[in-house]
C-alpha positions as CSV (number, residue, x, y, z in Angstrom):
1,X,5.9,5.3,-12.9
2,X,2.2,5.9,-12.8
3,X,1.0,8.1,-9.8
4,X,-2.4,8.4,-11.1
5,X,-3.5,4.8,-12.0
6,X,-6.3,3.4,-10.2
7,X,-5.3,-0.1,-10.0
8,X,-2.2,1.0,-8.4
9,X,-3.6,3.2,-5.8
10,X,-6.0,0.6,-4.7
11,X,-3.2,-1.7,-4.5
12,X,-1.1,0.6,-2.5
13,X,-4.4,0.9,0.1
14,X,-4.4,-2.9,0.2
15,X,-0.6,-2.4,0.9
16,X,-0.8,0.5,4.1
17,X,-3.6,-1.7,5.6
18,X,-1.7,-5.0,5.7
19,X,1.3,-3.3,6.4
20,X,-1.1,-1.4,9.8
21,X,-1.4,1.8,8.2
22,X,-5.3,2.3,8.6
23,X,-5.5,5.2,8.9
24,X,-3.2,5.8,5.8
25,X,-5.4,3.0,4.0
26,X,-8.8,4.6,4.8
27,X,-7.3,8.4,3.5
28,X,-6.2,6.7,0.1
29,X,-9.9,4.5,-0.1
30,X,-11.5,8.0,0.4
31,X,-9.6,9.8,-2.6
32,X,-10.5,6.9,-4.6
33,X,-14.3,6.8,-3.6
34,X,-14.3,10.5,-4.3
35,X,-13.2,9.8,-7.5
36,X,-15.1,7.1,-8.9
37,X,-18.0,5.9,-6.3
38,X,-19.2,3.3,-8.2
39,X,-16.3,1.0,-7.7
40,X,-17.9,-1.2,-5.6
41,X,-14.4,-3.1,-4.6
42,X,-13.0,0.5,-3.1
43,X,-16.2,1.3,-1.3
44,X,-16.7,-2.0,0.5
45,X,-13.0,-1.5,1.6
46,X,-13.6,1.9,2.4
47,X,-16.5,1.0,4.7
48,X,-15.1,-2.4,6.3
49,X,-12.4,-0.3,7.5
50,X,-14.4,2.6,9.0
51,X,-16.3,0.1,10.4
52,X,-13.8,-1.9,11.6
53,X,-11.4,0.0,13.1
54,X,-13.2,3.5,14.3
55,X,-15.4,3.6,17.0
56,X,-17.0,7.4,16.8
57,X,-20.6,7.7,15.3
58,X,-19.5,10.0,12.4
59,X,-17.3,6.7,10.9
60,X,-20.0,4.2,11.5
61,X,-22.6,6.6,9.8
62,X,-19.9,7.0,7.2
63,X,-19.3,3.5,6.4
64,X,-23.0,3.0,6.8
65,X,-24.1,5.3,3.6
66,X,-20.7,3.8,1.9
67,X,-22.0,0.4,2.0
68,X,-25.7,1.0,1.6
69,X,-25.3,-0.1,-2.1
70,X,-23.8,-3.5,-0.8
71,X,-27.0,-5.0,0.4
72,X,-28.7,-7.1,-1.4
73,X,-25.0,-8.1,-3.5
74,X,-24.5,-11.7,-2.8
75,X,-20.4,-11.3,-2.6
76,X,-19.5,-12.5,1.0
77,X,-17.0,-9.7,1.5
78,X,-20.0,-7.5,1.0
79,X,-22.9,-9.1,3.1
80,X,-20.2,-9.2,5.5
81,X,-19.4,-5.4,5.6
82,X,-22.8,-4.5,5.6
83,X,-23.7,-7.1,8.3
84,X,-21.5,-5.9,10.6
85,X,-22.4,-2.1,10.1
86,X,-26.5,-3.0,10.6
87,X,-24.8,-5.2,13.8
88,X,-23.0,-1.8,14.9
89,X,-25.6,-0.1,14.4
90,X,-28.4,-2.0,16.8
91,X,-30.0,-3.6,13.5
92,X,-29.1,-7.1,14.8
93,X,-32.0,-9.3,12.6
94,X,-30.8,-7.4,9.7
95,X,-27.6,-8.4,10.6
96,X,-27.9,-12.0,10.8
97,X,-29.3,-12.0,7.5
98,X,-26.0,-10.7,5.9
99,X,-23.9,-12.2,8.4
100,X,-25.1,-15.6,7.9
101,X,-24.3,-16.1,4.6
102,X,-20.7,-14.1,4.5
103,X,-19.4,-16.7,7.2
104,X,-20.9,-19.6,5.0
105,X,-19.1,-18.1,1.8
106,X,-16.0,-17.5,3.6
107,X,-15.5,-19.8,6.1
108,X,-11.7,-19.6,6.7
109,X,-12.2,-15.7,7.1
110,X,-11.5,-15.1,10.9
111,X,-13.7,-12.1,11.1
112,X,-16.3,-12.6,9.2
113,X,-17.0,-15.7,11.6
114,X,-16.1,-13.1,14.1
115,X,-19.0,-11.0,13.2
116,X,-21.0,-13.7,13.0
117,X,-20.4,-14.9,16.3
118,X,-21.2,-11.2,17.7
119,X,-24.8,-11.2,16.2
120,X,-25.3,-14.9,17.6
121,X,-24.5,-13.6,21.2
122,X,-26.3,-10.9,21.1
123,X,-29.6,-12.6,20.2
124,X,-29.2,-15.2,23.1
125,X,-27.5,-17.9,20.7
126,X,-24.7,-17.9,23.1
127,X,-23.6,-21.7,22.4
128,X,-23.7,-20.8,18.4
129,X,-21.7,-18.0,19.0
130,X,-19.3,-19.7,21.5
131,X,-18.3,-22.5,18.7
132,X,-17.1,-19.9,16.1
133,X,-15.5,-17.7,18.7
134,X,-13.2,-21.1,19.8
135,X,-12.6,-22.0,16.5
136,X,-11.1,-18.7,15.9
137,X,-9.0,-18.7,18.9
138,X,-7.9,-21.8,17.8
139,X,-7.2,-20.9,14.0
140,X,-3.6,-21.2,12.2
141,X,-2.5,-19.1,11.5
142,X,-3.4,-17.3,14.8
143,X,-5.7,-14.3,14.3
144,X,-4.0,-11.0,14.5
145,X,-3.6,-10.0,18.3
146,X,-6.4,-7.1,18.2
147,X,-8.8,-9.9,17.2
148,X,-7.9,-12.3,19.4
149,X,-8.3,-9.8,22.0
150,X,-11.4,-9.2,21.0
151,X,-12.7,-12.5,20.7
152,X,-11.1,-13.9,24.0
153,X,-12.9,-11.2,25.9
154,X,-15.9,-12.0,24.4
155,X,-15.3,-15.6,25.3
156,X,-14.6,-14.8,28.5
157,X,-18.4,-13.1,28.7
158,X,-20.5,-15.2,26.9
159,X,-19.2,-18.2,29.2
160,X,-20.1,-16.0,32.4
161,X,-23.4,-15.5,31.5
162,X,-26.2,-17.4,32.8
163,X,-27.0,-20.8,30.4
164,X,-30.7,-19.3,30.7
165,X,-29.8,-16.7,28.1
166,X,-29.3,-19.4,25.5
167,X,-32.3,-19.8,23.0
């Protein structure tokens, strides 16, 4: 009834992403960013998702200019996206400083602790780390199977690493 509203176009994006369309989600959060790239909402979205879900430089430095404007915002979805970015992108102190408080603020949120977990084990804090990992595994409702992929696997490393890497 109204093709052209905003609201309803973000909504729809919320929709395609939920329902697995990424891909479909990230097009209609990159119409909308064209449009109006001040809506801070659509361009965390825009760059969690790039983030997220795309592995090629081009996204990550895509989502990174995207979600420049999120640091310093004190909204856990936000420290979160731009934690995880600075994390992909090598910045790993920078990231803890975002990451930290996104998992405090959203503590039921399985990856933002995810993310969190990540940066712990990749600055030696491998028991830190370990504890969020398991207590995602262990969430209900279970994480979605990509995650839990992701975080069994990394699991599965951080316990055959040598204790000595622990700070």
């Amino acid at each position: 009834a109204i093709p052209a509203s905003r609201t309803m176009r973000w909504m729809r994006a919320g929709d395609l992403e939920r329902g697995g369309d990424v891909d479909g989600a990230i097009a209609l959060y990159e119409v909308l960013y064209t449009e109006d790239s001040n809506w801070l909402i659509v361009a965390n979205n825009l760059a969690s998702l790039l983030a997220n879900h795309r592995t090629d430089a081009e996204s990550l430095d895509r989502a990174y200019v995207i979600a420049r404007r999120l640091r310093g915002l004190e909204v856990p979805a936000f420290q979160d996206t731009y934690g995880w970015i600075a994390f992909r992108r090598g910045n790993v102190d920078e990231a803890l400083t975002y990451l930290e408080p996104a998992a405090a603020g959203l503590p039921g949120d399985q990856s933002v602790q995810y993310h969190l977990a990540m940066a712990y084990g990749a600055t030696g804090r491998r028991d830190e780390a370990l504890v969020l990992l398991r207590r995602v595994a262990e969430a209900n409702p279970a994480p979605p199977p990509a995650l839990l992929a992701a975080v069994e696997a990394e699991i599965a490393r951080l316990e055959s690493a040598p204790a000595a890497q622990d700070n």
